[in-house]
ROGUMI-917584 format. One record per residue (C-alpha): residue number from 0; residue in three letters; x, y, z. Coordinates in pm, whole numbers, plus 50000, padded with zeros to 5 digits. Example, Ala and Ser with C-alpha at 12.3 -4.5 7.8 and 13.67 -1.06 7.14 Angstrom:
> nr:rest:px:py:pz
> 0:ALA:51230:49550:50780
> 1:SER:51367:49894:50714
This chain:
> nr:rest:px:py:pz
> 0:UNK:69066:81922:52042
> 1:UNK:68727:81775:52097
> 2:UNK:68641:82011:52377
> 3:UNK:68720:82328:52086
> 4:UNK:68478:82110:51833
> 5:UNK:68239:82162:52080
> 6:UNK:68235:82513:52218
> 7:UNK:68325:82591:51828
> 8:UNK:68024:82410:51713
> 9:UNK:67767:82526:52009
> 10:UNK:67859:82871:51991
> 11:UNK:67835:82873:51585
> 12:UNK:67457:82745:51629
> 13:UNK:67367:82972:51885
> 14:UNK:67488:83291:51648
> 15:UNK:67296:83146:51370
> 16:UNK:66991:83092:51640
> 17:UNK:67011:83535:51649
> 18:UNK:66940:83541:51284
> 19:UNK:66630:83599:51143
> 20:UNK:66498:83303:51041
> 21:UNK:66639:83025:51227
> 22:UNK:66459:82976:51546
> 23:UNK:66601:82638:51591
> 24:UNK:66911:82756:51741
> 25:UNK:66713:83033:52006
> 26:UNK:66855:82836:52295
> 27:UNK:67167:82739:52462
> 28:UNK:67055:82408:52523
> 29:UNK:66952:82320:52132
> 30:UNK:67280:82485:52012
> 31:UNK:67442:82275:52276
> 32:UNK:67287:81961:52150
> 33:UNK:67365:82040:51832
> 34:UNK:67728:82096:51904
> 35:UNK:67792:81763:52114
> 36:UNK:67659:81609:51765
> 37:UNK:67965:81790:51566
> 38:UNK:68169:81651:51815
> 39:UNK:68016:81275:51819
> 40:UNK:68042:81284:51405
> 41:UNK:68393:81399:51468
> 42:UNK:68510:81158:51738
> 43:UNK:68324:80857:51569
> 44:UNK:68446:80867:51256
> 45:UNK:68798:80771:51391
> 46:UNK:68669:80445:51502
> 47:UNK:68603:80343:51106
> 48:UNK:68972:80518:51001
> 49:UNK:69131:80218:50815
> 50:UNK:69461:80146:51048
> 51:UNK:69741:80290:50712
> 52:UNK:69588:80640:50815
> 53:UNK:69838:80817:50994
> 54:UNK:69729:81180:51001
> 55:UNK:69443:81099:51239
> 56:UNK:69347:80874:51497
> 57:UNK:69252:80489:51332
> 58:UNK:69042:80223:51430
> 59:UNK:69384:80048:51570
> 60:UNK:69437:80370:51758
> 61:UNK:69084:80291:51925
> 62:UNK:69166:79947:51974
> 63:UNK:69472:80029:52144
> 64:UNK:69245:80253:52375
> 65:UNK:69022:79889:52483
> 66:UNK:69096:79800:52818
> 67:UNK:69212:79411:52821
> 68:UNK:68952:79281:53002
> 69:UNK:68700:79372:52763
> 70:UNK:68625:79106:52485
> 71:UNK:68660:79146:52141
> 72:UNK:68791:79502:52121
> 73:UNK:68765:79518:51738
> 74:UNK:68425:79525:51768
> 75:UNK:68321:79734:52104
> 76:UNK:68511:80017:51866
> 77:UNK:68302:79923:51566
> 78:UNK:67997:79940:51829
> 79:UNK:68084:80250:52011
> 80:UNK:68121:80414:51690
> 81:UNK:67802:80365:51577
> 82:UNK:67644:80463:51916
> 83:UNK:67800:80769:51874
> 84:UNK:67658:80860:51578
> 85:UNK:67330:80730:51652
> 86:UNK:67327:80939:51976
> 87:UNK:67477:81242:51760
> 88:UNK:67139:81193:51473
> 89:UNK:66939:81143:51770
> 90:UNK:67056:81498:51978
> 91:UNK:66950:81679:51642
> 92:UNK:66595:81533:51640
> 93:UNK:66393:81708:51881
> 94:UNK:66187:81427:51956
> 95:UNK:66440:81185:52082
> 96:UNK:66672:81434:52199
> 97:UNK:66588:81323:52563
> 98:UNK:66647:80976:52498
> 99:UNK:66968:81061:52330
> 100:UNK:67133:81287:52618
> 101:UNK:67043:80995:52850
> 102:UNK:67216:80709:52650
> 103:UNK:67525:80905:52519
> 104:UNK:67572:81005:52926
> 105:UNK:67548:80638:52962
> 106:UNK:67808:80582:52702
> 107:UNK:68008:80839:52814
> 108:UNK:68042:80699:53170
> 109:UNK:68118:80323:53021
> 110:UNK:68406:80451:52774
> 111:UNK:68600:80618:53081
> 112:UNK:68775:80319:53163
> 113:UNK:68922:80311:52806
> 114:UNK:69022:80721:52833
> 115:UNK:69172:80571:53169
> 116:UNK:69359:80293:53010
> 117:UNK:69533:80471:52731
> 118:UNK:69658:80743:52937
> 119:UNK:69818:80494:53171
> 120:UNK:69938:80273:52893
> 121:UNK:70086:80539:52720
> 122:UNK:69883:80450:52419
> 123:UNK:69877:80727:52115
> 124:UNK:69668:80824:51889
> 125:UNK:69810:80888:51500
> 126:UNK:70126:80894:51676
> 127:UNK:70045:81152:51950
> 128:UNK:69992:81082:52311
> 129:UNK:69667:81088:52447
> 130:UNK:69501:81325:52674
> 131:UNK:69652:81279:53004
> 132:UNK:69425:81186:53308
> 133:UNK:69424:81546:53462
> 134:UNK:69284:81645:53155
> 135:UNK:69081:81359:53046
> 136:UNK:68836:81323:53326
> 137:UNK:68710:81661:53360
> 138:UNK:68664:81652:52995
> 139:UNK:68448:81323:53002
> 140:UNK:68261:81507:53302
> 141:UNK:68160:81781:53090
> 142:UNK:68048:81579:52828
> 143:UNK:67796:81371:53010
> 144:UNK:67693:81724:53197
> 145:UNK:67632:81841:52834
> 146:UNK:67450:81551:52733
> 147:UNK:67216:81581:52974
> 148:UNK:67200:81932:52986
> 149:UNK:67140:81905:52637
> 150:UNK:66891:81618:52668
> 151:UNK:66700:81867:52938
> 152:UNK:66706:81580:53173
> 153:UNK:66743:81830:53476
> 154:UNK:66544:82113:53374
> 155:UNK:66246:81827:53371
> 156:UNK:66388:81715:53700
> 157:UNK:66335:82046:53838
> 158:UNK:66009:82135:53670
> 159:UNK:65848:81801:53792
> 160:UNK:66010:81901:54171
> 161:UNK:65840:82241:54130
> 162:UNK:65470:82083:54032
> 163:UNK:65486:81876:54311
> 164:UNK:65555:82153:54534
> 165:UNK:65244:82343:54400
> 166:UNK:65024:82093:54367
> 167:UNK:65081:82014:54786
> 168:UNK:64832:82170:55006
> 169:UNK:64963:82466:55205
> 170:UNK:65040:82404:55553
């Protein structure tokens, strides 16, 4: 589901990008940004979802999902909730885009051990099982590839490769 929110979302911002009038969406990498923040508001907002919620993932759901060895579980949901939506506000904001991408690829790696965990604990979310492993990593993947596409991390990588290469003397 969260992969559709996402190729839903980035595709809906680069159409409105061809409009007249809304140059903010001109790019794939913008609309992209923009889309991983649908998806962040989206995903986050489970982790505040009182536990007598049943139609949607809960905050118990997300607790479920802590591996044990990390400490106070209740809280790392509470906290990787808000990250998420920070890193969502922050992908809309041009100016700390960058610094977004980076920290929400960050987060992404760090919260793989809990995708990990459910899926071999069986845990569910609002009843349902969770995304199996097969599944799961390749979707994390894309995310962080998205967040840091998004964040333009390796198109600066490449354009600070290509000055260097200029600026060296022939040989």
């Amino acid at each position: 589901m969260t992969v559709i929110v996402l190729v839903v979302a980035t595709l809906g911002f680069r159409l409105l990008g061809a409009a007249p009038g809304l140059p903010r969406f001109t790019t794939w990498r913008v609309s992209a940004a923009h889309g991983l923040a649908v998806m962040l508001v989206m995903t986050a907002g489970a982790h505040f979802v009182p536990p007598g919620v049943t139609f949607m993932p809960n905050h118990a759901d997300m607790v479920a999902m802590v591996p044990p060895f990390v400490p106070l579980p209740a809280l790392v949901v509470y906290l990787t909730g808000v990250l998420e939506l920070a890193g969502a506000v922050g992908l809309v904001i041009p100016a700390t885009r960058r610094a977004a991408g980076i920290c929400l690829a960050v987060l992404f790696v760090l919260m793989l051990p809990a995708n990990v965990h459910a899926a071999l604990a069986g845990v569910t979310l609002a009843g349902e099982a969770v995304t199996p492993l097969g599944q799961r990593v390749p979707e994390q993947i894309l995310y962080i590839g998205v967040a840091l596409w998004a964040a333009g991390a390796a198109a600066e990588r490449s354009s600070r490769a290509a000055s260097v290469r200029s600026a060296s003397p022939a040989r």
